[in-house]
N, C-alpha and C positions, 0 to 999 in steps of 0.2 A: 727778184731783181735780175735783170736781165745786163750781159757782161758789157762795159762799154768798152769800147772799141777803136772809137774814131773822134777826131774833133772834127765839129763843124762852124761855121761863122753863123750869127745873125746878124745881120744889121735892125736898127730898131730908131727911131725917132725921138729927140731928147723931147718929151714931154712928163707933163707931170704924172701920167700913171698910162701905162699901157701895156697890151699884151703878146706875148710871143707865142708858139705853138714847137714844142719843144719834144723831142722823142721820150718817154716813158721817166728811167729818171737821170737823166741827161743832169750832169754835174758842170757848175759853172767854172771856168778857170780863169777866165782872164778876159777884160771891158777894158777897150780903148780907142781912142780914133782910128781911122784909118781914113787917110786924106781927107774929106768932110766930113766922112760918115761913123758915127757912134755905133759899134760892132759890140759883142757878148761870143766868147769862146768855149763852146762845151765839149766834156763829153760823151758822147751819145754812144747809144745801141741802136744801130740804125735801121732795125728791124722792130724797136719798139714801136707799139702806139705813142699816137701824137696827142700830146697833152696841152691843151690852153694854161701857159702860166701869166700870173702878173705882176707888172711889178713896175716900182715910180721911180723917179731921177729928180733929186732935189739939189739946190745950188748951196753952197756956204752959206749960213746965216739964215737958211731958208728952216720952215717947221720940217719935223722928222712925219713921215707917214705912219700912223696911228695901226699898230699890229705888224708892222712888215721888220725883216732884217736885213743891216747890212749884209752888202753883197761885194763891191769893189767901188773904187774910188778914182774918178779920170780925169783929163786936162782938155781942153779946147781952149788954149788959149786968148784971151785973158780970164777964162770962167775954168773955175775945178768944180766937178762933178761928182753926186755920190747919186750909187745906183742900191733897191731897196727892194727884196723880193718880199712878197705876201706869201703865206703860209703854202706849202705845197709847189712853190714855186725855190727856183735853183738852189 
């Protein structure tokens, strides 16, 4: 495991499953707007390799993604958001 070091932003698309490319194992801290945009805050080794994670964004009321865990929980007002990593992912 390689030391992390740094946080960095992604930004990422509210859709129902998608994927980031994340440094090695880059730990999630913290999902939130940032003026329009749906961001994920890690932290990285920024000297790791880069890993394809995935992971889905479901609404209140909505079905849970089959295999994945929560990860963090957002607002974009009037919708609250929960964000859902797959195995290997944050």
């Amino acid at each position: 495991m390689a030391d992390l070091t740094t946080i960095w932003k992604f930004p990422f698309a509210i859709e129902d499953e998608f994927w980031l490319d994340l440094p090695g194992d880059a730990q999630v801290l913290h999902v939130a707007m940032q003026q329009s945009t749906p961001c994920l805050w890690a932290a990285v080794a920024p000297d790791a390799d880069v890993i394809p994670r995935r992971f889905a964004v479901r609404g209140t009321g909505h079905s849970l993604p089959s295999g994945a865990h929560h990860v963090a929980t957002f607002s974009q007002p009037p919708f609250v958001w929960h964000l859902f990593a797959f195995p290997g992912a944050g």
